[in-house]
C-alpha positions in Angstrom: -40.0 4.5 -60.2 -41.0 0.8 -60.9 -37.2 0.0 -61.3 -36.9 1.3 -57.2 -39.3 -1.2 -56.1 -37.3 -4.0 -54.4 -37.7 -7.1 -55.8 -38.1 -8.9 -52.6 -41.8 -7.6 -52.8 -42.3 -10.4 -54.9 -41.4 -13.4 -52.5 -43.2 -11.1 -50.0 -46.7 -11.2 -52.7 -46.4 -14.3 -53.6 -46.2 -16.2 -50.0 -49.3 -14.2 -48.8 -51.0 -15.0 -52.0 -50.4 -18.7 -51.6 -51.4 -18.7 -47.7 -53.9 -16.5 -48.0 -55.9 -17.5 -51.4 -54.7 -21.3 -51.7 -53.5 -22.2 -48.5 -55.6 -24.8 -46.2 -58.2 -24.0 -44.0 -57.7 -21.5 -40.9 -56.9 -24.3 -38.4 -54.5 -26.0 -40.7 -50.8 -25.1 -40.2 -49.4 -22.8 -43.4 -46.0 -24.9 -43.4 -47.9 -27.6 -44.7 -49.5 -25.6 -47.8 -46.0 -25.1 -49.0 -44.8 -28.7 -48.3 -46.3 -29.5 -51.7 -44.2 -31.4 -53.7 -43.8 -29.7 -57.5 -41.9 -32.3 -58.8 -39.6 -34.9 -57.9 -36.2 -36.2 -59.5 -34.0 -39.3 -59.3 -30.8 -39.0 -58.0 -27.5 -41.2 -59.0 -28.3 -42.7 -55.0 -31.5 -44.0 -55.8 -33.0 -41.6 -53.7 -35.6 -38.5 -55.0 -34.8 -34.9 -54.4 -38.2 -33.2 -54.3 -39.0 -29.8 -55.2 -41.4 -28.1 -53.0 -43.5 -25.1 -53.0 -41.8 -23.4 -50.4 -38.4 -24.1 -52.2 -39.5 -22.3 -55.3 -41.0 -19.0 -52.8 -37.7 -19.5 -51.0 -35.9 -19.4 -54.5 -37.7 -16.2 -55.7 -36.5 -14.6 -52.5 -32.9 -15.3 -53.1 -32.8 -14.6 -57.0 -34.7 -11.0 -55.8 -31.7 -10.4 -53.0 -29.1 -11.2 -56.0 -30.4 -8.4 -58.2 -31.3 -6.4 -55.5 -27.4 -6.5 -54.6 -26.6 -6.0 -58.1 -29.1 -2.9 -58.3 -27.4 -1.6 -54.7 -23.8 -1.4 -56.8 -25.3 1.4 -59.0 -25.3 5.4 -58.3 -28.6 6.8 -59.3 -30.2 9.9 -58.3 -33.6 6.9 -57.4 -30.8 5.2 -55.0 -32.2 6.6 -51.7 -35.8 5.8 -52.8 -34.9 2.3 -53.2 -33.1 1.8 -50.0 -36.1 3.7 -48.3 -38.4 1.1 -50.1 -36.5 -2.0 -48.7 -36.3 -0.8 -45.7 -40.2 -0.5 -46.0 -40.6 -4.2 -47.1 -38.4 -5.0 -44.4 -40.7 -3.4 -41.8 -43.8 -5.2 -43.4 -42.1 -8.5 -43.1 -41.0 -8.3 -39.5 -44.5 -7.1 -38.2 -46.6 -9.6 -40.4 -43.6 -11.9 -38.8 -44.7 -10.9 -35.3 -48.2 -10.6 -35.7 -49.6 -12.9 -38.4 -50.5 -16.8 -37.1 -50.0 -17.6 -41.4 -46.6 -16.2 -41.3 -45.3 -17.7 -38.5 -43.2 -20.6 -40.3 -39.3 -21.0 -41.5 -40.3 -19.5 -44.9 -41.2 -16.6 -43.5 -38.8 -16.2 -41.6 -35.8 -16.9 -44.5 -38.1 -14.0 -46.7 -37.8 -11.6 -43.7 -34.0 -12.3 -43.3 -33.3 -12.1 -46.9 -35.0 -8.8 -46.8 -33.1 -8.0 -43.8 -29.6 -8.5 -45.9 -31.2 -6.5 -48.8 -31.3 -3.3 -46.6 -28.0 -4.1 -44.9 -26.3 -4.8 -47.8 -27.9 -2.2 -50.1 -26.8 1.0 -47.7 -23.2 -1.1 -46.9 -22.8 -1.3 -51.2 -24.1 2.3 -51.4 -21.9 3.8 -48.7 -19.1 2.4 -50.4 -20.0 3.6 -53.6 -20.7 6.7 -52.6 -17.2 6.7 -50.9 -15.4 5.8 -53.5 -17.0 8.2 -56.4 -16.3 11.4 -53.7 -12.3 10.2 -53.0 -12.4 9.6 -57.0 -11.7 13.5 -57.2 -8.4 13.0 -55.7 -6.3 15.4 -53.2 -7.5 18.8 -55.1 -7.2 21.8 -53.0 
C-alpha cells in the first residue's frame, strides 16, 4: 500500500508546509517565500546561478514524476490503486489551484501540471503495458 502512494504527494506536502507553516504573513505574496535564495554559485561568466526554494519544491516534483513514470511501467495487481491515487492528488492540486489565494503562483501551477503528466502518463504506460502482455499470448485459437 505505501509503495501506491504517488510520490508527487510529496511536492504537494511540502509546498503547503512551507506556505502554510513558514511562509510570510497573510498579506504577503507566497511567490516571495520561495524566492529564497539556498545557495548561490559562481559561474565561468562571472555571473551567480542561485538556487532557490522554489527550485528545490519544483525539483522534488520532477524527480517524483520520474519514478512515478518508472513505477507506471510495472504490472502489479496495486496498479489501478495507484493510478486512482494520482488521479486523487491531481484533483487536490487543481481545486487548491482554483481556490487557495497561497497557491495561486507558477509553483503551483508547475506541481499541478507535473501531477497532470503523472496521471496521463501513468494510464498511457499502463494501457500499453497491459496491451502488450495480452497480445504476448500470440494468435492461439
Amino acid at each position: 500500500m505505501v509503495l501506491s502512494l504517488p510520490w508527487i504527494i510529496i511536492a504537494l506536502v511540502a509546498y503547503n508546509a512551507i506556505v502554510f507553516l513558514f511562509g510570510a504573513p497573510a498579506p504577503a505574496n507566497p511567490a516571495e517565500t520561495f524566492d529564497t535564495v539556498l545557495f548561490e554559485l559562481p559561474m565561468l561568466s562571472e555571473s551567480a546561478w542561485r538556487f532557490t526554494l522554489g527550485d528545490l519544491v519544483l525539483l522534488i516534483a520532477l524527480l517524483a514524476l520520474f519514478v512515478e513514470i518508472l513505477k507506471a511501467t510495472r504490472t502489479r495487481p496495486l496498479a489501478i490503486l495507484d493510478h486512482g491515487l494520482s488521479v486523487l492528488v491531481f484533483i487536490i492540486c487543481l481545486i487548491e489551484f482554483l481556490l487557495v489565494p497561497e497557491a495561486t503562483t507558477s509553483l503551483f501551477f508547475f506541481i499541478t501540471l507535473i501531477a497532470l503528466i503523472d496521471v496521463v502518463a501513468g494510464f498511457s504506460v499502463g494501457i500499453r503495458a497491459a496491451r502488450r502482455d495480452f497480445s504476448f499470448g500470440g494468435d492461439a485459437p
